[in-house]
Steps between C-alpha positions, in 0.01 A plus 500: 500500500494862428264578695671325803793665432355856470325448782832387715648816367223718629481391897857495482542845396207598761673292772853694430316828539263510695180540248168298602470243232219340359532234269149524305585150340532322826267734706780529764551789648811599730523786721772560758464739802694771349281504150128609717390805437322648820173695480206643697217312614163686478312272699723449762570804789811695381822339549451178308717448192371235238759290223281288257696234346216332328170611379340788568268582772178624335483215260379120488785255531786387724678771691869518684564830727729626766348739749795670738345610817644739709592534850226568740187432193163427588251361192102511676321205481394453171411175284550390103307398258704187395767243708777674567883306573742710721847380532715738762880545332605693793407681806205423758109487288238521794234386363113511701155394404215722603267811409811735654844537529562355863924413553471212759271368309726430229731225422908633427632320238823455360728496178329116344183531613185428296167692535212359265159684471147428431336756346333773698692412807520834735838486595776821593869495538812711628805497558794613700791476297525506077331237376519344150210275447439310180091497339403209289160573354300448227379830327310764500626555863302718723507628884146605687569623825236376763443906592468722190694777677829320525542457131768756407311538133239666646724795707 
């Protein structure tokens, strides 16, 4: 019962102010829009602004990251080593399969929709407006772009 009750006492507390709260007892973890913390992407071109809310990218196990795209962003076609699960929050995700980045050949999707990925599919996307897009993936999580001179690492 005390354990219940502490652990009431701590997601309220985090709720009232804003703190992300995990609850190690109950593995939950609750993170509102205003508790991300933003970052750089290496791997992606310049721009790009990561929030992990769960796991961590370079390691084995279940992963939960935001990636904010801006206006006008272009990622070359590229593929992953594992299934990857986008979820668009908001904005327009145009989303292609192919060895290059070719626009009409790319689906727009909107704020709802579901992308699921086999491994090693070549596949680019862009965008015209910010885009928040949400990854579910199962770590480590890699990108390989389809031509080694588009990966931003390597400039």
């Amino acid at each position: 019962m005390k354990t219940k009750l502490c652990a009431a006492f701590v997601l309220i507390v985090g709720i009232c102010f804003g703190a992300p709260v995990v609850l190690a007892q109950t593995g939950v973890i609750i993170a509102t829009p205003s508790d991300l913390k933003w970052g750089d992407v290496a791997s992606l071109p310049p721009g790009a602004k990561i929030a992990v809310i769960e796991g961590k990218m370079n390691e084995d196990g279940p992963i939960t990251a935001r990636l904010k795209l801006p206006a006008d962003y272009r990622i070359p076609a590229h593929w992953h080593p594992g299934v990857e699960r986008v979820t668009v929050l908001s904005g327009i995700f145009n989303y292609g399969m192919g060895d290059k980045l070719d626009p009409p050949k790319s689906r727009a999707l909107g704020p709802g929709s579901v992308v699921v990925m086999q491994p090693k599919m070549n596949h680019f996307v862009w965008t015209k407006e910010e885009t928040v897009i949400q990854l579910n993936v199962t770590g480590p999580w890699g990108i390989n772009y389809v031509s080694p001179a588009d990966d931003p690492r390597k400039k």
